[in-house]
N, C-alpha and C positions, 0 to 999 in steps of 0.2 A: 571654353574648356582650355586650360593652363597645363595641365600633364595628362597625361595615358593612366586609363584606368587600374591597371594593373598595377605596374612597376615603379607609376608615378613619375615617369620619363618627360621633361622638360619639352612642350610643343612649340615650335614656331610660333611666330604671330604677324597678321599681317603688317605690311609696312615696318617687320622691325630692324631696330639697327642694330650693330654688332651680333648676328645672327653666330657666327662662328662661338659664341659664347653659349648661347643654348644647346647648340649641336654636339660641342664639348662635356658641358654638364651632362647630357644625356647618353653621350659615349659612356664617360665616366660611370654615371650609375648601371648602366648596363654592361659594364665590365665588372663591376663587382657584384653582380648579383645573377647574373650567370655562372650556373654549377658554382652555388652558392658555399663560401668556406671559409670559416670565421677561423682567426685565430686565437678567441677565446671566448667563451658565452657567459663566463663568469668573473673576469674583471671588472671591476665599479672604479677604478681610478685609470682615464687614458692617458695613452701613452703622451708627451709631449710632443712626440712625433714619429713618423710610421713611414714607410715605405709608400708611395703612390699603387691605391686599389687594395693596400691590406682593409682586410674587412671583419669588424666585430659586432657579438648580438652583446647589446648591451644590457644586462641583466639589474634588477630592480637593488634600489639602493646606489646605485652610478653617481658618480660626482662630477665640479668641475665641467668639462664642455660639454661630459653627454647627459649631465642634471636637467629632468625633466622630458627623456626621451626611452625610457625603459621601453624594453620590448622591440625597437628601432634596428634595424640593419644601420653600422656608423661606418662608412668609407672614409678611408684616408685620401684624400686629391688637394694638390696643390698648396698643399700647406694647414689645410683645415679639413673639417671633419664633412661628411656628407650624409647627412641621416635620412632612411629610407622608409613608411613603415609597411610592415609585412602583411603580405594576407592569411587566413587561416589555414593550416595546410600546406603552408610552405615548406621545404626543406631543404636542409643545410648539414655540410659536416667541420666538426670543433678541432681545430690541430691540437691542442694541446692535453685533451683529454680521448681524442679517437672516437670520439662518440658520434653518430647521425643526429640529428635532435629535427622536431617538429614543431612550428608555431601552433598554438592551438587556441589564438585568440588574443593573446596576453600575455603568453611567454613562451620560451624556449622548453619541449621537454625533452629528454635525451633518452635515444632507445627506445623510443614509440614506436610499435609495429602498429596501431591504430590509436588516433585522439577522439571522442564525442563531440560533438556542438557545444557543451559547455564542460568541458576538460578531463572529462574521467579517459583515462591512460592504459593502453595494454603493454605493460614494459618491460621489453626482454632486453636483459643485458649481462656485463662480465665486470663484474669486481676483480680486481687484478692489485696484489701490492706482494711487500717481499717483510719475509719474518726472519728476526736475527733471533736462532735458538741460545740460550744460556745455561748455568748451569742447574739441572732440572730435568725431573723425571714427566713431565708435562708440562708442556707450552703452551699457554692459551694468547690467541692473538689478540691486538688488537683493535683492531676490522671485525665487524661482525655481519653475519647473513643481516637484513633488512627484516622489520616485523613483516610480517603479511607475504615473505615474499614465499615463491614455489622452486625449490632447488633440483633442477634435472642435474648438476653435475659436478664437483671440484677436480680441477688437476694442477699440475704442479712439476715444478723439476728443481732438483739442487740446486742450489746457486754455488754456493762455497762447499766444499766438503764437509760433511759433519763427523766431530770428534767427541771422544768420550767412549766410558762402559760401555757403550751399546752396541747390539749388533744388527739392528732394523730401525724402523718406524712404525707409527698407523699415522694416518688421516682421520676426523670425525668431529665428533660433539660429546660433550659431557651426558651420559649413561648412555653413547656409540660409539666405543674409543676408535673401532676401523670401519664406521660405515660408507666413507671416500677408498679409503684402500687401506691396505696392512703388508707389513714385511716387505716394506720399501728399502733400497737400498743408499749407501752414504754416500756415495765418492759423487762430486761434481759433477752433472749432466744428467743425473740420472732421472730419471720422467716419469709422472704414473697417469692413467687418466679412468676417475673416481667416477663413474658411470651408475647411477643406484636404476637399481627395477623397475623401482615405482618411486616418482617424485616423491618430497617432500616437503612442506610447510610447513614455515618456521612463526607461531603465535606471536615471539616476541624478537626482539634485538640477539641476535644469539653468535657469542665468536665460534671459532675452529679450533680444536685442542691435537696438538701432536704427540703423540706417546711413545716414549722412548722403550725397544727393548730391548730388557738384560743388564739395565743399568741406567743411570743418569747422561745425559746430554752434557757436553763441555764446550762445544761452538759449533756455529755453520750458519748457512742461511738457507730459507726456500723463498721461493717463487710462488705462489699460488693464485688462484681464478679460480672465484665463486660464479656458477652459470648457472641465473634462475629469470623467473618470471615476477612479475610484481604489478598489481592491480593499482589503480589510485580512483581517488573519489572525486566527481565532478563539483563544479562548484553551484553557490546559490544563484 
């Protein structure tokens, strides 16, 4: 036996020389893989070089050094990479996106409050991005709710002031101009939190539509987070 079941941690061996070498290696991977925290699960091009113990999941399609180790924990030490692979059920959080994500055999999933044996996902998570209003009596974003998913909630807060005709907003969807909220206010800071009764599921890809009222929109921005639930299907 050459490593620990686990973690894959580099064993002694009898009679070996330069010992100080395995004990290092094995420092090293167990510094990065305690309170595990990648700084990106979705980069396919590494970095040329990293911080000693920065740690990435390397996601499918990877090139260059980590070609050929998708799914892999890749530590930076000493100049070169340190690839790890994961067990099922491991878990880690992504700086770059804020997300927890879960191994589930084969990949990284983000937002898994539970994974199957072979990868069906219960995923609760927070769609977060910011919309630049124009000039327009309805905004329909870019970003949209996910098919299949289940929305307990949107909210939101001004970013920039909004200018124009108008003298409110809504929150919603097209035939629900305010089912997130209505007769929201403009000025900078101002916040709503779109709470509906009873969830809702969305069949397909659906954006968010903001409705100007008493007139047309002329600028501003919001902030908004879509909070839902989202099923996935196991594989063969």
């Amino acid at each position: 036996m050459s490593e620990t079941s686990q973690l894959g941690l580099p064993l002694l061996q009898a009679a070996q020389a330069q010992k100080h070498v395995t004990v290092n290696e094995a420092m090293v991977r167990l510094d990065g893989l305690t309170q595990l925290g990648f700084q990106s699960a979705d980069t396919q091009t590494p970095p040329v070089a990293a911080i000693d113990g920065e740690t990435y999941a390397v996601p499918t399609g990877a090139v260059n050094a980590w070609s050929g180790n998708n799914g892999d924990v890749a530590i930076w030490s000493n100049g070169g990479w340190v690839f790890v692979t994961p067990k099922t059920g491991w878990r880690g959080f992504v700086a770059d996106t804020g997300k927890a994500v879960t191994y589930d055999g084969s990949d990284w999933v983000a937002s898994a409050l539970a994974v199957s044996p072979n990868g069906a996902a219960s995923v609760f998570d927070v769609m977060e991005f910011d919309h630049v209003l124009g000039a327009e009596s309805v905004s329909t974003t870019t970003e949209e709710i996910p098919q299949y998913a289940v929305v307990f909630a949107v909210t939101g807060r001004v970013k920039t002031a909004i200018t124009g005709a108008v003298t409110s907003f809504d929150i919603g969807v097209s035939g629900a101009a305010d089912r997130y909220a209505n007769d929201i206010g403009l000025a900078q800071g101002t916040w709503f939190v779109g709470v509906t009764g009873q969830s809702v599921t969305y069949w397909a890809d659906t954006p968010l539509e903001i409705t100007a009222n008493g007139g047309d929109f002329a600028a501003g921005e919001i902030r908004l987070a879509i909070h839902y639930y989202l099923p996935t299907v196991p594989s063969i």
